[in-house]
C-alpha positions in Angstrom: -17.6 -11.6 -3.8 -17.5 -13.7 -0.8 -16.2 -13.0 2.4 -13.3 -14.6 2.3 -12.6 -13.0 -1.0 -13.9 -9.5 0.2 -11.7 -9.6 3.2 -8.7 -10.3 1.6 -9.0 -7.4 -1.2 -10.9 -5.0 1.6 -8.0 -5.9 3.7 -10.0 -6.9 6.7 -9.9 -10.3 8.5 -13.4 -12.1 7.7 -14.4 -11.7 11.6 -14.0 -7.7 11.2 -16.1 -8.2 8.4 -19.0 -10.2 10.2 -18.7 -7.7 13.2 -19.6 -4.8 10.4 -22.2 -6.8 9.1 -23.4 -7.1 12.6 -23.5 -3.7 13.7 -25.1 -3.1 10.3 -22.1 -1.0 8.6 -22.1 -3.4 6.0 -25.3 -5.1 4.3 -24.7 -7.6 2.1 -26.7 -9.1 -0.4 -27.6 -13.1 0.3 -27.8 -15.7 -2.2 -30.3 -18.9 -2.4 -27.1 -20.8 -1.7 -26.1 -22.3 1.7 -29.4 -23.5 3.0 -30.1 -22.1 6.6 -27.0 -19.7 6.4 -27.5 -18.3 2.8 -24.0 -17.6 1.4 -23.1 -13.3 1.8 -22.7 -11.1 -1.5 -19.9 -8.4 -1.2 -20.0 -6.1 -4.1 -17.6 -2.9 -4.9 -19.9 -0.7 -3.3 -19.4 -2.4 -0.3 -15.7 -2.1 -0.7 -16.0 1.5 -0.6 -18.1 1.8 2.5 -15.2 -0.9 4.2 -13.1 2.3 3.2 -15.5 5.0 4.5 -15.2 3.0 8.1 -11.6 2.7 7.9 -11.3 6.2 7.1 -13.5 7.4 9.9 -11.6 4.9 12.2 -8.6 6.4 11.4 -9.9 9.9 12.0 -11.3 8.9 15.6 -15.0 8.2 14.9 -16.0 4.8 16.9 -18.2 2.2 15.5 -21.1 3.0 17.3 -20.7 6.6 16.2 -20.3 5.5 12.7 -23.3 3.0 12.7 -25.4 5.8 14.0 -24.6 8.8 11.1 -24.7 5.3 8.2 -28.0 4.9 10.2 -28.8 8.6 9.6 -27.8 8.9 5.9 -29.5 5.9 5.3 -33.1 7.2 6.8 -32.8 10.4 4.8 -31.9 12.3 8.1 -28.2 13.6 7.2 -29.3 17.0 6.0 -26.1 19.9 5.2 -26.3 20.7 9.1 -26.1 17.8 10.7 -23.2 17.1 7.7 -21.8 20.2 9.2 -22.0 19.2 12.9 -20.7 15.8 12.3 -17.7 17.2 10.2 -16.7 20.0 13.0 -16.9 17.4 15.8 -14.4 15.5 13.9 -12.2 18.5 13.0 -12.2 19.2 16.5 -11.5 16.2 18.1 -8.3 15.9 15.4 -7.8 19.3 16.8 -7.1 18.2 19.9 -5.2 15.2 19.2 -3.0 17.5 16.6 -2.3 19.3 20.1 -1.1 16.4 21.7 1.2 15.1 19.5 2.9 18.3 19.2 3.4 18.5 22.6 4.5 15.1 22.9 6.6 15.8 20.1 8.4 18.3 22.4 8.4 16.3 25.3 10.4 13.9 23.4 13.1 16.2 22.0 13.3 18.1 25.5 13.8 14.4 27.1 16.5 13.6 24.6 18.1 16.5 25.3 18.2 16.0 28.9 19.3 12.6 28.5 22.3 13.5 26.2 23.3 16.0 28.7 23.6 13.6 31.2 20.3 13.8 32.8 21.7 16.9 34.4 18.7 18.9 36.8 14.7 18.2 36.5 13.6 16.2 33.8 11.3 17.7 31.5 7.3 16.9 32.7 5.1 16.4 30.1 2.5 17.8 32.1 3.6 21.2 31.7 4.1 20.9 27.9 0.7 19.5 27.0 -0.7 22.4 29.5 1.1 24.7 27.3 0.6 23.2 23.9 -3.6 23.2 24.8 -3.1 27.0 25.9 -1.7 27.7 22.4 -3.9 25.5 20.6 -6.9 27.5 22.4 -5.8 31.1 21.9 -5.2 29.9 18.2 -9.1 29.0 17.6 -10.0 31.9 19.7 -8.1 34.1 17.5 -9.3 32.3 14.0 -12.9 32.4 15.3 -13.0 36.0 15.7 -11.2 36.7 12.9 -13.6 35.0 10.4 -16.6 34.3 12.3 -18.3 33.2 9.4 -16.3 30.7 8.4 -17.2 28.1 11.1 
């Protein structure tokens, strides 16, 4: 496939695709076509690593981060631990975020409340639920942790 082609069924614009190519997240073959600028060959497999940065987009990872472990995997250095490493960070950064949104979450129903009863005292401060949310969210891993220590 071309770009334009690969973009469209990747569902990418063809600039995110020439930025990935750039950072070297994608490597496309080149034909003899196109003179100076040879023409760019997109196959399937590059459609599934478009997926694989998508994914890890969605998950948090930056670009740079994700240029560095293709980088890795490509040299022959992603061994089961460093897998392992990379995976946790993720989990725990997800984690974290997981933590925020509930609290959030409970923000929001505490400042609907408060609004439908007429805005009546202090509003609620979010502050104070993400403090409380990150307390919880801490005394669960401590607790999981000990529990199965193994299982990290």
């Amino acid at each position: 496939m071309l770009i334009s082609q690969f973009a469209r069924v990747a569902g990418l614009t063809p600039d995110t695709v020439r930025f990935y190519v750039r950072l070297g997240l994608l490597r496309p073959e080149t034909s003899s076509k196109g003179g100076q600028r040879p023409y760019q060959i997109f196959t399937t497999d590059h459609l599934q690593a478009a997926l694989v940065i998508r994914t890890a987009q969605s998950l948090g990872m930056t670009l740079k981060e994700i240029a560095a472990i293709s980088a890795e995997r490509r040299a022959g250095r992603m061994t089961s631990d460093r897998s392992i490493d990379v995976l946790q960070t993720q989990l725990d950064r997800l984690q974290q975020k997981a933590v925020e949104l509930v609290a959030m979450q409970a923000y929001l129903g505490s400042k609907i409340e408060w609004l439908r009863a007429g805005g009546k005292g202090d509003p609620p401060d979010f502050g104070a639920f993400l403090q409380a949310r990150h307390a919880e969210a801490c005394t669960a891993k401590i607790t999981s942790t000990s529990a199965f220590p193994n299982t990290r």
